[in-house]
NUNU-308966 format. One line per field, with one value per atom (N, C-alpha, C, CB): residue number from 1; residue in one letter; atom name; x, y negated, z negated. Coordinates in steps of 0.001 Angstrom, whole numbers, plus 500000, padded with zeros to 6 digits. Glycine has a CB too. Layout:
nr	(NUM_...)
rest	(a_...)
atom	(CA_...)
x	(X_...)
y	(Y_...)
z	(Z_...)
END
This chain:
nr	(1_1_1_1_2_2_2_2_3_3_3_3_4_4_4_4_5_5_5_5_6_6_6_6_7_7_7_7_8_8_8_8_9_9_9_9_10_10_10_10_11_11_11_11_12_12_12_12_13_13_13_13_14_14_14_14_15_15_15_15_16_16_16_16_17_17_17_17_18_18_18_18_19_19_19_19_20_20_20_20_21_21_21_21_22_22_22_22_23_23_23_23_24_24_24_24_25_25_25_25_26_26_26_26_27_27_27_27_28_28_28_28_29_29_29_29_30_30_30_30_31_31_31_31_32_32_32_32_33_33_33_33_34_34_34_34_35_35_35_35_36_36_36_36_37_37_37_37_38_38_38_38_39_39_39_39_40_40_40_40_41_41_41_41_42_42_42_42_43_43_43_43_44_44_44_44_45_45_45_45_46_46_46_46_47_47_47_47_48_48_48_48_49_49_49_49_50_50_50_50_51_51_51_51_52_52_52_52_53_53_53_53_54_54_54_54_55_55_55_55_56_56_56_56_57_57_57_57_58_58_58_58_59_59_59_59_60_60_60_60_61_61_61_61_62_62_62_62_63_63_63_63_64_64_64_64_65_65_65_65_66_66_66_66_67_67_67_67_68_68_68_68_69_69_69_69_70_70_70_70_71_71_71_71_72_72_72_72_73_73_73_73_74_74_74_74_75_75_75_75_76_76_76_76_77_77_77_77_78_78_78_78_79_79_79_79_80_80_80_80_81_81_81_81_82_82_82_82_83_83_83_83_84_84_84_84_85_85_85_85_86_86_86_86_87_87_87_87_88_88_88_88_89_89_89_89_90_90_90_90_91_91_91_91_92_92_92_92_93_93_93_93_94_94_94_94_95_95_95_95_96_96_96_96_97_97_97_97_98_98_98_98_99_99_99_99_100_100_100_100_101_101_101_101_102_102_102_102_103_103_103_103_104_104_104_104_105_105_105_105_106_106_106_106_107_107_107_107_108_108_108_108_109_109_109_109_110_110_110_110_111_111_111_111)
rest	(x_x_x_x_x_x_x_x_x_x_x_x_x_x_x_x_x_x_x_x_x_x_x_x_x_x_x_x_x_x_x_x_x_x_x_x_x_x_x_x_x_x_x_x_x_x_x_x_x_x_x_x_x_x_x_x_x_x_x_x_x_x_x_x_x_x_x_x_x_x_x_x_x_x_x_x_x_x_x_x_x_x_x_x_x_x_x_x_x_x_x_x_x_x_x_x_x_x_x_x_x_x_x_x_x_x_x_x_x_x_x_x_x_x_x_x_x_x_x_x_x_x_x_x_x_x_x_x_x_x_x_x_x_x_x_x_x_x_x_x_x_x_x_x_x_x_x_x_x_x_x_x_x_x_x_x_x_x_x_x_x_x_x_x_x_x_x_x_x_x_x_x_x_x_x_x_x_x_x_x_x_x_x_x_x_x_x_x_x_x_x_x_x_x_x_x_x_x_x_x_x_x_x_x_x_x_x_x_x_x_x_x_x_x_x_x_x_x_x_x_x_x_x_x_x_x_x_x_x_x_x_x_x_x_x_x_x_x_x_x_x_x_x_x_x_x_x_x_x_x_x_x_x_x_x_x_x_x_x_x_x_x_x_x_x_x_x_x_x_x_x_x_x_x_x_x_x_x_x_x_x_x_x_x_x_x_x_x_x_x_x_x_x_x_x_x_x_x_x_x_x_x_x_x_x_x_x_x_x_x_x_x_x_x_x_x_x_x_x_x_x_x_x_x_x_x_x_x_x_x_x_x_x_x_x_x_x_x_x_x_x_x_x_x_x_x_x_x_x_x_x_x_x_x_x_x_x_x_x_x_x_x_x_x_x_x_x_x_x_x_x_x_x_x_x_x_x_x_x_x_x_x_x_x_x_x_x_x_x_x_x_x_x_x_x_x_x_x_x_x_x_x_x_x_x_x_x_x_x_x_x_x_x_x_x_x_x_x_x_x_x_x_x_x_x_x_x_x_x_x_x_x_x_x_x_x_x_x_x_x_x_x_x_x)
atom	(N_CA_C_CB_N_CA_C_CB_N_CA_C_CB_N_CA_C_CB_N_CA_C_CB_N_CA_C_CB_N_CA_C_CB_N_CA_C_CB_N_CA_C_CB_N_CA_C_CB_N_CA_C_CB_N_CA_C_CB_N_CA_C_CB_N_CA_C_CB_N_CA_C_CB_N_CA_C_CB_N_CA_C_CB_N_CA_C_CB_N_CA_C_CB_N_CA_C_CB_N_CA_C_CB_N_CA_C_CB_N_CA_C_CB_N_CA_C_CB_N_CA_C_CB_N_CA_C_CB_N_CA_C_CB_N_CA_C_CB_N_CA_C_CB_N_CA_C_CB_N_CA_C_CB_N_CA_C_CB_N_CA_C_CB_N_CA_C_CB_N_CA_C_CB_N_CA_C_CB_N_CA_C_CB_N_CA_C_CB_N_CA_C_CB_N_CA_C_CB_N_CA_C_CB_N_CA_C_CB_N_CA_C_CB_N_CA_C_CB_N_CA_C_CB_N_CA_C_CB_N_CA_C_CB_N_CA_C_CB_N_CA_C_CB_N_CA_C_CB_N_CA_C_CB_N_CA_C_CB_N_CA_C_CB_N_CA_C_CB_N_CA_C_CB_N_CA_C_CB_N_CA_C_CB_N_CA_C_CB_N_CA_C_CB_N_CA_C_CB_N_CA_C_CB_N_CA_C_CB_N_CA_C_CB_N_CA_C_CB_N_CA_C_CB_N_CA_C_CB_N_CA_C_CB_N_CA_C_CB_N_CA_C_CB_N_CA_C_CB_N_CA_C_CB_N_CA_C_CB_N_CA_C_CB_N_CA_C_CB_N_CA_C_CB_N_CA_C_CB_N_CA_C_CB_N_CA_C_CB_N_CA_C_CB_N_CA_C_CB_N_CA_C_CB_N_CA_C_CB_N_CA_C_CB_N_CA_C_CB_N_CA_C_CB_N_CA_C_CB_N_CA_C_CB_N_CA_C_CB_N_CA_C_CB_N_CA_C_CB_N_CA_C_CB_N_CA_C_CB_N_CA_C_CB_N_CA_C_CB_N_CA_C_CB_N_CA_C_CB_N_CA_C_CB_N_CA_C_CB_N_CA_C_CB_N_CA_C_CB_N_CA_C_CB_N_CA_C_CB_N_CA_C_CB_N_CA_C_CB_N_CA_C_CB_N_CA_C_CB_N_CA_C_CB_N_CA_C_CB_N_CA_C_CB_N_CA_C_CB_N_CA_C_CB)
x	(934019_933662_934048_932177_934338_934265_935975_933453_936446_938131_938187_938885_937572_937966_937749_937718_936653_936124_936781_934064_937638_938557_939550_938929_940264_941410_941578_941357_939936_939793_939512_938348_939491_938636_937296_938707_935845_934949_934209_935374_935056_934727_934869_935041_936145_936366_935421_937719_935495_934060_932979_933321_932900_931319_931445_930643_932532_932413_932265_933242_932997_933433_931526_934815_930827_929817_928901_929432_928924_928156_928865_928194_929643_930243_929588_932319_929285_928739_927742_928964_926752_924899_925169_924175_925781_925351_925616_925690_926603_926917_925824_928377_925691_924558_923182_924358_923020_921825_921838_921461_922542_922204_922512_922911_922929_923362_921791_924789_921313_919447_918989_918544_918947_918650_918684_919194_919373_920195_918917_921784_919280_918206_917681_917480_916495_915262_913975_915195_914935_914537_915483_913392_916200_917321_916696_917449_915454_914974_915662_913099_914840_914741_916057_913697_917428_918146_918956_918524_918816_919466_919267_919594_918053_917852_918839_916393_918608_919468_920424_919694_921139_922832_922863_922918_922084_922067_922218_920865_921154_921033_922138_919242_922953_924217_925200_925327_925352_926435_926088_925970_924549_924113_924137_922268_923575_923505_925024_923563_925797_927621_928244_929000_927774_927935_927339_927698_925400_925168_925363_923259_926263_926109_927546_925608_928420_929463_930028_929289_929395_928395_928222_926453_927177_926340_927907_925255_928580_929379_930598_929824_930636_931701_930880_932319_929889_929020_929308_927565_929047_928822_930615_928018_931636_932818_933439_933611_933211_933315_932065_932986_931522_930240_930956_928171_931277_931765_933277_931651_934361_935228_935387_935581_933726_933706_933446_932812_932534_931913_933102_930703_933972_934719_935898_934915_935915_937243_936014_937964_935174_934123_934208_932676_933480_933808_935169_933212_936200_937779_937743_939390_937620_938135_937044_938652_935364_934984_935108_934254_935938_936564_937541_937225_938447_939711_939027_940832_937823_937520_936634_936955_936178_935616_935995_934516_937798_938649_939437_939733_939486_940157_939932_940039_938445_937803_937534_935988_937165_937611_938902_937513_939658_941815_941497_943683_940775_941069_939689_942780_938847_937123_937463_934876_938067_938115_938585_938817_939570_939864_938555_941528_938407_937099_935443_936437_935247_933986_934896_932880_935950_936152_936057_937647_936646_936800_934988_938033_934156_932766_932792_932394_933711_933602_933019_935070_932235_931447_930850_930316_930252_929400_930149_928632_931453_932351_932198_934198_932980_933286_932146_933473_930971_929797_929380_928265_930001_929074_930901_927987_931763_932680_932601_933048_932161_931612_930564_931007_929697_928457_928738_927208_929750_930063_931123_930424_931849_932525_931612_933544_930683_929537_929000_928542_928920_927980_928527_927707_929820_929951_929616_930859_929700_928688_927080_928700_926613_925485_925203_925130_926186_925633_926525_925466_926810_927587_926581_928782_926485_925706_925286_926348_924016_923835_924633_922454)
y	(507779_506373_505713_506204_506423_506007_505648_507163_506559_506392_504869_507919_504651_503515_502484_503451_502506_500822_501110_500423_501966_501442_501200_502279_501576_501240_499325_502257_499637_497995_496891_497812_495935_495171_495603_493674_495397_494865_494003_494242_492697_492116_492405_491312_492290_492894_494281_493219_495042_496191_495289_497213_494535_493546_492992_492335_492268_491749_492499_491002_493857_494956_495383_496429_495675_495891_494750_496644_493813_492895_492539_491699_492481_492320_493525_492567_494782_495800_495761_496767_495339_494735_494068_493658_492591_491998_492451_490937_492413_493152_494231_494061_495614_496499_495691_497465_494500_494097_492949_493556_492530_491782_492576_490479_494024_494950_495329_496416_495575_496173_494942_496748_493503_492812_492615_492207_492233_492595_493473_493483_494846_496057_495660_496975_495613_495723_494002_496535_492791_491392_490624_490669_490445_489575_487986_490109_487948_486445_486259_486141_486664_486266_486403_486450_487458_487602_486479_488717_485852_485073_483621_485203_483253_481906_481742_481956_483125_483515_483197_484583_483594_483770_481869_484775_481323_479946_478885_479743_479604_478578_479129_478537_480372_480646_479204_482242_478866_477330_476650_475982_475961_474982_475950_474351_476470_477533_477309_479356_477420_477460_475754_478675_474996_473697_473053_473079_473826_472776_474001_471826_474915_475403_475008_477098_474791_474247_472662_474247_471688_470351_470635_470457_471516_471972_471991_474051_473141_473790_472335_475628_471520_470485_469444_469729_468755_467962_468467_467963_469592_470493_470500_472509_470732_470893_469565_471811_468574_467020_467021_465896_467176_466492_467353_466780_468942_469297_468797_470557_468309_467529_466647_467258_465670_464599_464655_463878_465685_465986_466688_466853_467659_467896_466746_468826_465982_464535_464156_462794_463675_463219_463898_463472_464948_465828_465999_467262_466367_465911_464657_466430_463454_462488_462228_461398_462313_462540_463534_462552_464336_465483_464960_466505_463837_463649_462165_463240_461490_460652_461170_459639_462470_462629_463596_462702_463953_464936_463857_466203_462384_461448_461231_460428_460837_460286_461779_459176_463059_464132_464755_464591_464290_464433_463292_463571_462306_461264_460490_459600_462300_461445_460154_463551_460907_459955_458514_460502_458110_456580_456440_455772_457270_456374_455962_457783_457020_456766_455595_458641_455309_454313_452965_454516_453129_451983_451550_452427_452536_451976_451764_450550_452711_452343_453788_451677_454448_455870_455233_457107_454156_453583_453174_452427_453054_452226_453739_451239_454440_456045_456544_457219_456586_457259_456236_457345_454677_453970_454221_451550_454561_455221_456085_455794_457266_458868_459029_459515_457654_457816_457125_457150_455901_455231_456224_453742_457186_458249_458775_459464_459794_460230_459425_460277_458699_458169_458569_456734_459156_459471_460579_459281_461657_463198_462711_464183_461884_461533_461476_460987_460574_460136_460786_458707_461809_462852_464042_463675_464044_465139_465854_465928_466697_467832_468839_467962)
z	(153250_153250_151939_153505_150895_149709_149319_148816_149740_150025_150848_151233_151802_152483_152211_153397_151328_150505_149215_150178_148740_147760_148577_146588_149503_150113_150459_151518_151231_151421_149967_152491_149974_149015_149179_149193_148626_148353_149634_147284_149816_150474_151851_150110_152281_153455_154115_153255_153291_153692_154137_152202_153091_153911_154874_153273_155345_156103_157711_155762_157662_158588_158788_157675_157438_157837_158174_157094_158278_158533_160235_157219_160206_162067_162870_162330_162312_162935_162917_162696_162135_161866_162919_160329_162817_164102_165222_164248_165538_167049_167649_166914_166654_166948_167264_165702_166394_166385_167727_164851_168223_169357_170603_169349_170644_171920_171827_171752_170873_170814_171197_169076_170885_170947_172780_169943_173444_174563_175238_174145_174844_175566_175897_175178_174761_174804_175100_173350_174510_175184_175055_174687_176114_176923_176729_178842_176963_176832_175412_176871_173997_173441_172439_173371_172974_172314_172589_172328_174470_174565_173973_175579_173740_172713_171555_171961_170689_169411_169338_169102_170352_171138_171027_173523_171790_171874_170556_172503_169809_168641_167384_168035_167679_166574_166613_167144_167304_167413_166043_168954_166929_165845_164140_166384_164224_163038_161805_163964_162537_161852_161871_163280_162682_162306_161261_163169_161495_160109_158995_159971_158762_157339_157212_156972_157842_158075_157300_159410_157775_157426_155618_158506_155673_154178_153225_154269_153515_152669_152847_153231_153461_153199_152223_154719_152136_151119_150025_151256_149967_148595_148025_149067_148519_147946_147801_148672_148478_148244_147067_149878_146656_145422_144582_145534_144564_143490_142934_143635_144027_143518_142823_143977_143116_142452_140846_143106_140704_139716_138636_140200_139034_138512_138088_139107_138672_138145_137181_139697_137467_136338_134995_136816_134982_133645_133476_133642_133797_132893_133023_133474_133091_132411_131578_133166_131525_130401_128865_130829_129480_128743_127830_129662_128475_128262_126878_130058_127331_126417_125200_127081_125214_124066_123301_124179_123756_122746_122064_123528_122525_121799_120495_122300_120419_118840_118152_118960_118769_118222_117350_119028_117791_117229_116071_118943_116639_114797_114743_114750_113997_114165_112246_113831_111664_110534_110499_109691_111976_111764_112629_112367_113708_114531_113349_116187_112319_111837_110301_111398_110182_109112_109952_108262_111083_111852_112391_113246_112380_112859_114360_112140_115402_116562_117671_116838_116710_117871_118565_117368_118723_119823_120974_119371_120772_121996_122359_121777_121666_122245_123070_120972_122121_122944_124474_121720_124304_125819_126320_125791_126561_127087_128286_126245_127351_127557_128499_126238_128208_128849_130269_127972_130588_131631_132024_131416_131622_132978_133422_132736_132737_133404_134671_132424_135278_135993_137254_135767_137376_138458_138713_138788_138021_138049_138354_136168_137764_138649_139443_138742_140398_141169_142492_140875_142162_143095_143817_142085_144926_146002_145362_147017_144886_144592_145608_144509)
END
């Protein structure tokens, strides 16, 4: 067995064992209560749509969030490269309400 999960990835093993959990587990399921395996059987649909649903919110909010932080990235390596004209010139406050107005879109992005 040990030969074969190096042969495979990691993952793939899991997944091989997790297709065999379920399957075993709804043929017992099956056996022994047909009622109630068949509900199960029923509600797997809904089950993969809404985690389905879930996992698309979540990679749209993290897109957003990620353009957010690089271009806040991109505004506060600026006055960083020439902090000495920005603090002669007296303008960290533009920089910092800058910095602080890219942010707002990581805010206000999906957990």
């Amino acid at each position: 067995m040990v030969k074969v999960k190096k042969g495979l990835s990691a993952s793939a093993f899991v997944v091989f064992e997790g297709l065999g959990y379920g399957i075993s587990g709804f043929i017992m399921a099956f056996w022994y209560q047909a009622e109630v395996a068949g509900v199960t059987l029923a509600t797997v649909p809904l089950l993969i749509i809404s985690a389905s649903i879930m996992m698309f919110i979540m990679e749209s909010g993290n897109k957003i969030v990620t353009t957010a932080y690089r271009q806040a990235g991109g505004i506060a390596t600026e006055p960083l490269f020439a902090i000495r004209t920005v603090v002669s010139l007296g303008v960290e406050q533009q920089f910092e309400e800058r910095y602080s107005q890219s942010l707002v879109g990581a805010r206000k992005a999906p957990p």
